[in-house]
C-alpha positions as CSV (number, residue, x, y, z in Angstrom):
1,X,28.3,-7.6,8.5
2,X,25.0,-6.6,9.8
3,X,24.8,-3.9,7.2
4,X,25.6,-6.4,4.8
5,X,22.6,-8.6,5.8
6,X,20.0,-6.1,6.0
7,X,21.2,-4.6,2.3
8,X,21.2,-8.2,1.0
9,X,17.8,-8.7,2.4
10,X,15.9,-5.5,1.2
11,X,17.6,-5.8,-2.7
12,X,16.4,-9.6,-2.6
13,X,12.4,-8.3,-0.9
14,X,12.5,-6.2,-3.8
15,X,13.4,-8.6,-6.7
16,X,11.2,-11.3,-5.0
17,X,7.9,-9.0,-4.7
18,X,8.4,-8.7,-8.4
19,X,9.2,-12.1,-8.9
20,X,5.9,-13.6,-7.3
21,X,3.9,-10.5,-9.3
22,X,4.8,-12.1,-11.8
23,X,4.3,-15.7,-11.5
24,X,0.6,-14.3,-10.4
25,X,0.5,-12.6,-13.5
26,X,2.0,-15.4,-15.8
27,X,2.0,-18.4,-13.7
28,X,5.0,-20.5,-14.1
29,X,5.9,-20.2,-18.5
30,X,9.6,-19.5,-17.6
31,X,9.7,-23.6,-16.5
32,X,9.8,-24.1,-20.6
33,X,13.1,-22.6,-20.5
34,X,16.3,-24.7,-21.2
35,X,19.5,-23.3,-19.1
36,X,20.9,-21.8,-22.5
37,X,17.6,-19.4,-22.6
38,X,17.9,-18.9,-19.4
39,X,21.5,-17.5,-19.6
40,X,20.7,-15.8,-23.0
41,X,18.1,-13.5,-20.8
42,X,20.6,-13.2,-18.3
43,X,23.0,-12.2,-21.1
44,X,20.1,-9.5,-22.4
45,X,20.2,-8.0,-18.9
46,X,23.8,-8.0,-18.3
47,X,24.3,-6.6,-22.2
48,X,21.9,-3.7,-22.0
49,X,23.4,-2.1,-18.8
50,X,27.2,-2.9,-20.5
51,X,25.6,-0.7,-23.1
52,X,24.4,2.1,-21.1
53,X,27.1,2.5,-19.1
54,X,29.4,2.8,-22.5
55,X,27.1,5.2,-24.2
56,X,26.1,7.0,-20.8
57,X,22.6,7.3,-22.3
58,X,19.5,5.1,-22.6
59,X,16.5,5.3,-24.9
60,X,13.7,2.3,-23.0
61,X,12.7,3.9,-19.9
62,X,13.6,0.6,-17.5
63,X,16.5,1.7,-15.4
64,X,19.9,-0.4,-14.9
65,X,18.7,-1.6,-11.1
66,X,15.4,-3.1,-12.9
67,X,17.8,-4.6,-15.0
68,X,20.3,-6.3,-11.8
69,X,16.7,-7.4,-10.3
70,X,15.4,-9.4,-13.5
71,X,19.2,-10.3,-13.6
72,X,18.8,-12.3,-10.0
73,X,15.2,-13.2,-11.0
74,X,16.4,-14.9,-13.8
75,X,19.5,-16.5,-11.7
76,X,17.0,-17.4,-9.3
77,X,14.9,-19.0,-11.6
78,X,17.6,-21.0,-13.5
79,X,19.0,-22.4,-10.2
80,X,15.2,-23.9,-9.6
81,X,15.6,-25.3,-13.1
82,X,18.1,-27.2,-12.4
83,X,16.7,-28.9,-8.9
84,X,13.7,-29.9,-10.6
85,X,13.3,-33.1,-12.3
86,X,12.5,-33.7,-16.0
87,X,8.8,-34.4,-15.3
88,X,8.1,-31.9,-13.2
89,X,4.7,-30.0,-14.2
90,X,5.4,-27.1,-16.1
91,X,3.2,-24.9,-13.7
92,X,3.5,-24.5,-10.2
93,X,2.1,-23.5,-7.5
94,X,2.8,-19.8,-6.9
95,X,3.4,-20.5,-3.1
96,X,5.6,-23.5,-3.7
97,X,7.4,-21.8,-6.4
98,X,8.0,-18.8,-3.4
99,X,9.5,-21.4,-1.3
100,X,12.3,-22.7,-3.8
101,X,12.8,-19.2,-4.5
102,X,13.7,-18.2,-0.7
103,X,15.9,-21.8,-0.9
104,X,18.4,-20.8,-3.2
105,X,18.2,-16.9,-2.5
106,X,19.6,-18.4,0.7
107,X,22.2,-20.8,-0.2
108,X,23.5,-17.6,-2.6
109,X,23.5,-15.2,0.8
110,X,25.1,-17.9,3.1
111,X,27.7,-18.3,0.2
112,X,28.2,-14.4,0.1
113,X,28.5,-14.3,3.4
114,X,31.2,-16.6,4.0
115,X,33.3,-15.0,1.1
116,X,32.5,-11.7,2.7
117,X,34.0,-12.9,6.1
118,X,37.0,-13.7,3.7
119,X,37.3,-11.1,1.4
120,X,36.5,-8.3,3.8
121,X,33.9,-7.0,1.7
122,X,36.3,-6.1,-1.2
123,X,33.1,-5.6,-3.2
124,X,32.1,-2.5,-2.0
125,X,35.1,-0.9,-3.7
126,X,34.4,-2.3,-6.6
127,X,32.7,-0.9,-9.9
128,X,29.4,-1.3,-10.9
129,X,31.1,-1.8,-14.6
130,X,33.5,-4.6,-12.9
131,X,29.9,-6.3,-11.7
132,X,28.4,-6.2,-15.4
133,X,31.9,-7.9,-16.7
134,X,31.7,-10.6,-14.2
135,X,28.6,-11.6,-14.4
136,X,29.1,-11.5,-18.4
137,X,32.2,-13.6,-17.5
138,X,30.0,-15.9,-15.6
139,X,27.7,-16.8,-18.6
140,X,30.6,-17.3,-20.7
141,X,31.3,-19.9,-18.2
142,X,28.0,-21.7,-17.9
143,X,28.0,-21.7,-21.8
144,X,31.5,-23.6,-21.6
145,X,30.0,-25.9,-19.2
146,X,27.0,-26.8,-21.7
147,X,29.2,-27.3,-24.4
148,X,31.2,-29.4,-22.2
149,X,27.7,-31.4,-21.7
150,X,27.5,-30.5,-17.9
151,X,30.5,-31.7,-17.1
152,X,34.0,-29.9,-15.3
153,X,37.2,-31.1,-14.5
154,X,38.3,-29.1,-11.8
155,X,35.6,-25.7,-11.8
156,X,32.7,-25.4,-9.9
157,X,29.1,-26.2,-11.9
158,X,26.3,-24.1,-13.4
159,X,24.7,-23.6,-10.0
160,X,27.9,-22.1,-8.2
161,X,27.8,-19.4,-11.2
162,X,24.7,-18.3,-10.7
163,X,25.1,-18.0,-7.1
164,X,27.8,-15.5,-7.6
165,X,25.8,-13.9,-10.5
166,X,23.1,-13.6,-7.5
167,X,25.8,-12.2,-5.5
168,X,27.3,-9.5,-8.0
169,X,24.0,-8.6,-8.9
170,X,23.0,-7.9,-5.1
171,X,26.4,-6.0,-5.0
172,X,25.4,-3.7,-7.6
173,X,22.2,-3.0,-6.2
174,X,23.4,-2.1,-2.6
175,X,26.1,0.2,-3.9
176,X,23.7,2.2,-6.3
């Protein structure tokens, strides 16, 4: 499990460093978002590598792991979306924005690592393709939730699919 920590840690140091780049570079814009944007660029993400791995070619030079990291990013930032209240400011302070960041990075890891301790790591004979469908499953899911006006009978809520969208992404990125 150690292993498992220190993987999770370093994919997550390296989506975070791009993360706060870019809230430097363009402050806080993505707090205009509504969660259906945010799991349409999720949906982008996920889409693209589908398509690469299919075709076994690709013609824009960013690579699938950039794409897992702005998949987490984007995870990341819906999952702060959700927390904050109606009339909170559209921009944010970079180092408060780091903090909530770190929060639900967090809750996703202590979630992973309690399925982990259950599972037995079954992820890491998984596919990287199997990822990509499951985290395409997962946005199917959230968009059934909207349409369901936020509400579930039975299955977990938004958050709980991006955490696991967190956590396949993270999966993905360890094994490559």
């Amino acid at each position: 499990m150690t292993t498992t920590n220190q993987q999770y840690d370093k994919a997550i140091a390296s989506c975070k460093e791009i993360f706060v780049k870019k809230a430097k570079d363009y402050g806080t814009a993505w707090r205009v978002l509504r969660t259906i944007s945010i799991v349409d660029q999720i949906f982008i993400k996920a889409q693209r590598i589908r398509t690469i791995q299919e075709k076994g070619e690709q013609k824009v030079s960013d690579g699938i792991a950039s794409e897992f990291k702005g998949i987490i990013n984007y995870a990341a930032i819906g999952l702060i979306q959700l927390d904050l209240p109606a009339d909170a400011p559209e921009e944010m302070d970079i180092n408060e924005v780091s903090v909530l960041f770190d929060k639900y990075i967090q809750t996703a890891k202590t979630l992973m690592m309690d399925k982990n301790h259950d599972y037995g790591e079954a992820w890491r004979s998984m596919s990287q393709e199997s990822f990509v469908d499951l985290i395409l499953m997962k946005l199917q899911r959230i968009r059934q939730i909207l349409n369901n006006d936020g509400k579930t009978i039975m299955s977990e809520g938004v958050d709980a699919n991006y955490h696991d969208i967190i956590n396949y992404a993270v999966f993905a990125l360890i094994l490559m």
